[in-house]
N, C-alpha and C positions, 0 to 999 in steps of 0.2 A: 372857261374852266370854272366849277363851282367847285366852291370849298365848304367843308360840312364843318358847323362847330364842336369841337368836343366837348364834353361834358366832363365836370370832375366831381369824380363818385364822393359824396358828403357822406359824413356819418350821421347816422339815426339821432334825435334829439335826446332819447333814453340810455345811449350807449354812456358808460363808464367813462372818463379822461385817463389813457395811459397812467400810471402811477408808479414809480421803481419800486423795488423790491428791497426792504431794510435787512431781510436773510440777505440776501445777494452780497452785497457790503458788508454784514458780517461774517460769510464766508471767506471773502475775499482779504478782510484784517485778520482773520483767523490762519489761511492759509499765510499771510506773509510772516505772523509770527512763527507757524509752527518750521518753515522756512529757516529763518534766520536763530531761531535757536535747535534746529535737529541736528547739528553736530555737536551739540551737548547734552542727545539723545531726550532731555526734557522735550522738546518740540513735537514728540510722538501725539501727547496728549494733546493741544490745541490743532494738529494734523488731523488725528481722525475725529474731533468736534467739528472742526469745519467738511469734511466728507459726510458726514451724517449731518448736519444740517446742509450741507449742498442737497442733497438727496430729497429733501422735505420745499429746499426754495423752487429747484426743478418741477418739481410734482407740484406746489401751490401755480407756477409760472404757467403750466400748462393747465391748470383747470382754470384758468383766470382767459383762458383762450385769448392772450396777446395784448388785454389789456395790464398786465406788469411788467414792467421790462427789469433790465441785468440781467439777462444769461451772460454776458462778458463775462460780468461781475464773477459771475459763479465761474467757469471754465478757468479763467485766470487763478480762481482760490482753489479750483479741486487740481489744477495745475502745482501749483505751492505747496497746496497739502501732501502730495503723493511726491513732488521733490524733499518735502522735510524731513519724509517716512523713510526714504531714503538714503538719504544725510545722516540719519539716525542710525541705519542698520549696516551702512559703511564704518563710523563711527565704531558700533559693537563689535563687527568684525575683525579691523583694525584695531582693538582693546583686546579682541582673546587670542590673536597673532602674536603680538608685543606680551601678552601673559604666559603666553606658551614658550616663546625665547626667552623668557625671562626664568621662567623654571626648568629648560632645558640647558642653558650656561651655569646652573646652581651644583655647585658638589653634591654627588645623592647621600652620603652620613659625615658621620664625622670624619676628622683626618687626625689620623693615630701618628706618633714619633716613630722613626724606623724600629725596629725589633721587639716591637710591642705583638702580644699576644693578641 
C-alpha cells in the first residue's frame, strides 16, 4: 500500500494576516446597550447606531474577502439591537394601554350636588 503525502495549502507570502473588525465590537457593545436600556425606550437610539454601523462592518468584512473576521460579532449586535427595538416598542405600547385606562376610569366633567341645574 502506498500512501500519498498531503500537502497543506499555505498562504501567499503577500496575503494580508486575518485582522478583526473594531466595527464588529462596536456593534456588538452598541447592541448590548441599546439591549439593556430599551425598556426605558432610550435604547432605540444606540439600537439603530448599531444596525447602521452593522451594515457598513458587513459590507467592509466582505470587500476584505475574509481577511476581517467578527461577523459573530456583528450578528450577535444586530441580534441585541433588533431585541432592544423591541423592548422599546413593547414598552410604548404598554404606556398608551395604561394612558388609555387611566383616562377611561377618569370622571368625563365635573360632578354637580343633586338638584343643581
Amino acid at each position: 500500500m502506498v500512501t500519498v503525502p498531503t500537502e497543506v495549502p499555505t498562504r501567499h507570502p503577500l496575503d494580508p494576516d486575518p485582522a478583526p473588525s473594531t466595527k464588529a465590537r462596536a456593534v456588538f457593545a452598541l447592541g448590548v446597550v441599546g439591549f439593556l436600556t430599551g425598556a426605558f425606550v432610550g435604547g432605540v437610539v444606540p439600537a439603530t447606531v448599531a444596525l447602521l454601523l452593522a451594515r457598513q462592518a458587513a459590507r467592509d468584512a466582505y470587500a476584505a474577502k475574509g481577511y476581517l473576521t467578527g461577523s459573530a460579532w456583528i450578528r450577535r449586535g444586530r441580534r441585541l439591537a433588533w431585541a432592544g427595538i423591541v423592548l422599546a416598542l413593547a414598552t410604548l405600547v404598554v404606556a398608551t394601554i395604561a394612558g388609555l385606562l387611566h383616562l377611561a376610569s377618569s370622571p368625563s366633567g365635573p360632578d354637580f350636588a343633586p338638584g343643581t341645574d
